[in-house]
C-alpha positions as CSV (number, residue, x, y, z in Angstrom):
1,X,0.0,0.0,0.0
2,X,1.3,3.7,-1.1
3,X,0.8,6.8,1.0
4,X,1.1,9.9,-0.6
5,X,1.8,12.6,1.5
6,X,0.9,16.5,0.4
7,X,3.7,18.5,1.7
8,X,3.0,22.3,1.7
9,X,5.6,24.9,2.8
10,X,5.3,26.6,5.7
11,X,5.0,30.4,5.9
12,X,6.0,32.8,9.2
13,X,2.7,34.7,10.4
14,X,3.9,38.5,10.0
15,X,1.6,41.2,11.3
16,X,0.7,44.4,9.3
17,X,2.9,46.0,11.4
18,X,5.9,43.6,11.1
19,X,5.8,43.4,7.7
20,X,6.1,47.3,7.3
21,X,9.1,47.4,9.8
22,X,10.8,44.7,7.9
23,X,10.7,46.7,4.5
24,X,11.4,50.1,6.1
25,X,15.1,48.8,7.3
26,X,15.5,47.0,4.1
27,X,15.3,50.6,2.2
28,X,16.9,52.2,5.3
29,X,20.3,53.7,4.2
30,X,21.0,54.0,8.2
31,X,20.5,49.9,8.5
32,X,22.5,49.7,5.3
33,X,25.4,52.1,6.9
34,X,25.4,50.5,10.1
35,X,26.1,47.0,8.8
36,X,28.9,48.7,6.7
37,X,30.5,50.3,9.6
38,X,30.1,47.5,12.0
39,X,27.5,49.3,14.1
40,X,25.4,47.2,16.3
41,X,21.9,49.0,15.6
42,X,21.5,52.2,13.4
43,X,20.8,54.7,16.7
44,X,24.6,54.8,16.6
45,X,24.2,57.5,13.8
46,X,21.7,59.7,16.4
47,X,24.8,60.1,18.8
48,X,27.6,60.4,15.8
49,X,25.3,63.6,14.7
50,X,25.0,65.3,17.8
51,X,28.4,65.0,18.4
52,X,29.2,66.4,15.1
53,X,27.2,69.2,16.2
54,X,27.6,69.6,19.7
55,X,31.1,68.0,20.4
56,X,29.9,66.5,23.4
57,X,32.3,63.2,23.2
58,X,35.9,65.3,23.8
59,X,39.0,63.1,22.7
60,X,40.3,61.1,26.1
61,X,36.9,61.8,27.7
62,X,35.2,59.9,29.7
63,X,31.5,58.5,28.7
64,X,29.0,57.1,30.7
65,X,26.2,55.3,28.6
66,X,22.8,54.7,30.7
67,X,20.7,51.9,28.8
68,X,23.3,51.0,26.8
69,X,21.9,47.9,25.1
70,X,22.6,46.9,22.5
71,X,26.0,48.6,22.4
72,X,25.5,51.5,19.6
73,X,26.5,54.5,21.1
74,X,29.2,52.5,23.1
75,X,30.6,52.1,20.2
76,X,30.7,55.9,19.0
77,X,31.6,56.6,22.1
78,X,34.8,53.9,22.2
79,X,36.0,55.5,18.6
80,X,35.9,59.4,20.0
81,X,37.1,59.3,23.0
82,X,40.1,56.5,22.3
83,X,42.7,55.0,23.5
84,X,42.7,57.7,26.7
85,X,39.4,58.0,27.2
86,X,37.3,55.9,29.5
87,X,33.5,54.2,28.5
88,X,31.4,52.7,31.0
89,X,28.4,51.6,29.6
90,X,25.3,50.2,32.0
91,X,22.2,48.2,31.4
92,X,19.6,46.0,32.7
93,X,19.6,43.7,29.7
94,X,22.7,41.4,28.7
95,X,25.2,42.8,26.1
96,X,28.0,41.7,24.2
97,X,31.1,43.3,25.6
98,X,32.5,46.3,23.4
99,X,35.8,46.4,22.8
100,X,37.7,49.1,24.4
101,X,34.6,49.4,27.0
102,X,33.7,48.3,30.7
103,X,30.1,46.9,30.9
104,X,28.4,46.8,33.6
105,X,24.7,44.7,33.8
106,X,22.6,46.3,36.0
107,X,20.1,49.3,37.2
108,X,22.2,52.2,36.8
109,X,19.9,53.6,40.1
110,X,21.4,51.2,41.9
111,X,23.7,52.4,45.0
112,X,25.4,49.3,43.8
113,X,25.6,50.2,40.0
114,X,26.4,53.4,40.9
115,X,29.6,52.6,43.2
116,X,31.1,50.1,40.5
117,X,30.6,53.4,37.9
118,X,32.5,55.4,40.2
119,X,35.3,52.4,41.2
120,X,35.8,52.4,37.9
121,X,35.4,56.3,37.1
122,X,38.4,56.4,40.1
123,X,39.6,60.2,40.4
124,X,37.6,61.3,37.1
125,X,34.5,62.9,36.6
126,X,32.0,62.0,33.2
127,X,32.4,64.4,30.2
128,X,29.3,62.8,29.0
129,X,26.4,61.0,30.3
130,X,24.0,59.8,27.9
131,X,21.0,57.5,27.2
132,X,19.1,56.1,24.2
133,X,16.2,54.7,26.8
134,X,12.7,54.2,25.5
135,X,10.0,52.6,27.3
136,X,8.4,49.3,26.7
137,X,5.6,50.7,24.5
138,X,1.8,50.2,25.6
139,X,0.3,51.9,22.3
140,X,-1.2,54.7,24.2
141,X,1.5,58.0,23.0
142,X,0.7,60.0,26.3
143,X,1.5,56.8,28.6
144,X,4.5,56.3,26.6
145,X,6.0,59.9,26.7
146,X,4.9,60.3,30.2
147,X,7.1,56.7,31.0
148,X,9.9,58.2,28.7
149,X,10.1,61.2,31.1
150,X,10.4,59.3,33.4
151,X,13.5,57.7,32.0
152,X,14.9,61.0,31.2
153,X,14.2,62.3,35.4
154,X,16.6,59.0,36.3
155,X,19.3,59.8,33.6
156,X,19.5,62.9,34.8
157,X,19.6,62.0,38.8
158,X,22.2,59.6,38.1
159,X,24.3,62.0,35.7
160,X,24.3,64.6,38.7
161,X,26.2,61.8,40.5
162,X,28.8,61.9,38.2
163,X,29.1,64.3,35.9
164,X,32.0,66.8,35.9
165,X,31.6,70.4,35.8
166,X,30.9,71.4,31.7
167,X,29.7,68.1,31.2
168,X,27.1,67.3,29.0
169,X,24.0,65.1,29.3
170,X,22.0,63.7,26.1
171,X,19.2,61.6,26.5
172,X,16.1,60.5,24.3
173,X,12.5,61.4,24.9
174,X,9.2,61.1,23.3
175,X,7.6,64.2,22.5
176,X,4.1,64.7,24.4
177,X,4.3,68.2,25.9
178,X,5.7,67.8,30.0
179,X,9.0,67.5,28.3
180,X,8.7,71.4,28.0
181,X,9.1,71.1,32.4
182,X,12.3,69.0,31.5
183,X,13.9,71.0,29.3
184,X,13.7,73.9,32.3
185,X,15.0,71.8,34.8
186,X,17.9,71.1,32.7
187,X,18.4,75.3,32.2
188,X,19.1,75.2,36.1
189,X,21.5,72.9,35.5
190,X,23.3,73.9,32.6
191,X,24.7,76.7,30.2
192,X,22.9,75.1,27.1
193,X,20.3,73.3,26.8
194,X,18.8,72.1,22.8
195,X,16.3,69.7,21.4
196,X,17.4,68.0,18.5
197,X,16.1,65.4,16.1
198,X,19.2,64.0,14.6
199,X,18.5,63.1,10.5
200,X,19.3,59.7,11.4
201,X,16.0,59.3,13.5
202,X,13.1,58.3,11.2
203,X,10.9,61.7,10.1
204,X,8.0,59.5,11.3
205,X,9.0,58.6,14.8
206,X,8.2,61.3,18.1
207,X,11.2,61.0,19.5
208,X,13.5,63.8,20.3
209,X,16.8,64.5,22.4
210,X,18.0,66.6,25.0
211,X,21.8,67.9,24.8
212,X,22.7,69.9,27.9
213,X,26.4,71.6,27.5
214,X,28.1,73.3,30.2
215,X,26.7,71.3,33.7
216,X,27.1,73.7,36.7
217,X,26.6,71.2,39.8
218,X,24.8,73.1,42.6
219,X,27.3,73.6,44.8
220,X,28.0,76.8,46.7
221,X,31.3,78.2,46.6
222,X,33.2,79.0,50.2
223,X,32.3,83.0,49.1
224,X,29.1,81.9,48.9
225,X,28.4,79.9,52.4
226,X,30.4,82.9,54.1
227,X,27.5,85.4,52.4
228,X,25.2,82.7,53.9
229,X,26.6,82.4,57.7
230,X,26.9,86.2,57.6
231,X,23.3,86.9,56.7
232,X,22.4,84.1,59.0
233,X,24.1,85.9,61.8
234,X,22.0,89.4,60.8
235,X,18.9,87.1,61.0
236,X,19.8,86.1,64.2
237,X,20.2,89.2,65.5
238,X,17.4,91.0,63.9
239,X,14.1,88.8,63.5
240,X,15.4,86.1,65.7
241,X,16.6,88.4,68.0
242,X,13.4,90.0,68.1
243,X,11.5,86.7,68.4
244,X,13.5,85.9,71.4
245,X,12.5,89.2,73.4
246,X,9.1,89.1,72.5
247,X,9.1,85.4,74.2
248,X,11.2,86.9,77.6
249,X,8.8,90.1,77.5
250,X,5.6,87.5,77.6
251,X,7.3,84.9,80.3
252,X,7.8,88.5,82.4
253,X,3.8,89.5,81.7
254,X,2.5,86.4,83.0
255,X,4.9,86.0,86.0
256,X,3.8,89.4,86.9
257,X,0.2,88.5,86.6
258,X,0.2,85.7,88.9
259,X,1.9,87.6,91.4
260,X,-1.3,90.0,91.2
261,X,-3.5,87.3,91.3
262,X,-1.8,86.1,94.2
263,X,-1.8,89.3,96.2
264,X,-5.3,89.9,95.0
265,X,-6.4,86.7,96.8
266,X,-4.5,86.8,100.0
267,X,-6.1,90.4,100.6
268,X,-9.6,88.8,100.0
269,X,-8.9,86.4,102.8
270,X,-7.6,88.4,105.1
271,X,-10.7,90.5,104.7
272,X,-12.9,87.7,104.9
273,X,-12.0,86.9,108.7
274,X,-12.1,90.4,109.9
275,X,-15.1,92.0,112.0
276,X,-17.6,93.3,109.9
277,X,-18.3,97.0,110.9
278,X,-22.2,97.9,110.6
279,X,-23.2,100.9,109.1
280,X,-26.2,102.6,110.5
């Protein structure tokens, strides 16, 4: 007896969605680009433009990379800074080391991240700290920007940690309106503050980035905390000062008013026990 068996190939299910991506990086000249140059994603462009702009990488600086997965702008940031510079590149998700990097796996919010950046970092401050975060996408645009802020708030409390004086700080957002606050937090901060959209990011896409030059930490100077001690001293002996005799001034008041009420009520006993003289 003869089976015959109908074998029909099998075809990968590819949503709408999918299917669009796919041919968008195969007519991508940034995919095309990145494979040339050995670039492990095309984002690696977005940095390589600001800095041709900006000159945030300097040659023998050091880089901090927040997010770095999967190892673009490590890269870009390995060629720039060279030899005597000094990349430290963080994420939560495993990468492939990058040559001429340290990579560290974990939550750059950390205390414990954040004290193997720093062992590592030794005597040296950042010259940049960057991040190409974007949130896990839920499809709803205000959820996403609002998580993407989010991202950016963390970049930034972590870049404050280690950041040298005229540092700069990039970092990717989604546009959706509160980045607006950002950006002004980031003018307290530093000299410069821009938001660019690189020609490598898709025309399409709502993302944008933040490049701060010039950080200023907030630190007073010692002109400035002797300004303080001496006005705190004026305070003192002004308002304070004031406050202080107001409070002896009361304590005297009251002291002096039970004393009257004391007098007051010994007299009314002693004229309680004494004859009473009729009047006729």
């Amino acid at each position: 007896m003869t089976f015959l068996f109908s074998i029909r190939p099998v075809h990968a299910a590819y949503s709408t969605s999918s299917k669009g991506w796919m041919m968008r990086q195969a007519k991508d000249p940034y995919v095309k680009a990145a494979k040339a140059n050995m670039y492990r994603a095309r984002s690696a462009f977005k940095l390589s433009q600001i800095d041709q702009k900006y000159r945030v990488i300097p040659h023998g600086g050091v880089v901090v990379d927040c997010g770095a997965a999967p190892g673009g702008w490590t890269q870009v940031a390995v060629a720039k800074a060279q030899k005597k510079g000094l990349v430290v590149a963080v994420d939560l998700l495993p990468m492939d080391p990058v040559s001429g990097a340290h990579c560290i796996k974990g939550d750059f919010m950390s205390l414990k991240v954040q004290n193997k950046v720093k062992a590592l970092l030794g005597r040296r401050k950042a010259d940049l700290v960057c991040s190409d975060m974007a949130p896990s996408f839920m499809g709803n645009h205000m959820a996403d920007h609002a998580r993407s802020m989010e991202l950016c708030e963390s970049a930034l409390t972590f870049a404050q940690t280690v950041l040298a004086t005229n540092g700069c700080f990039v970092a990717k957002f989604l546009m959706g309106g509160t980045e607006v606050e950002f950006r002004r937090k980031l003018q307290t901060m530093f000299l410069k503050v821009k938001q660019e959209k690189p020609d490598a990011s898709r025309k399409q896409s709502t993302e944008g980035f933040f490049v701060a030059l010039g950080y200023r930490p907030i630190k007073q100077s010692k002109e400035e905390d002797e300004e303080d001690e001496e006005e705190s001293g004026l305070r003192l002996e002004s308002g304070l000062g004031l406050g202080l005799e107001v409070k002896v001034e009361t304590e005297i008041e009251v002291k002096e008013n039970e004393q009257k009420d004391q007098k007051d009520s010994e007299e009314a006993e002693f004229n309680s026990i004494q004859p009473k003289k009729h009047i006729l």
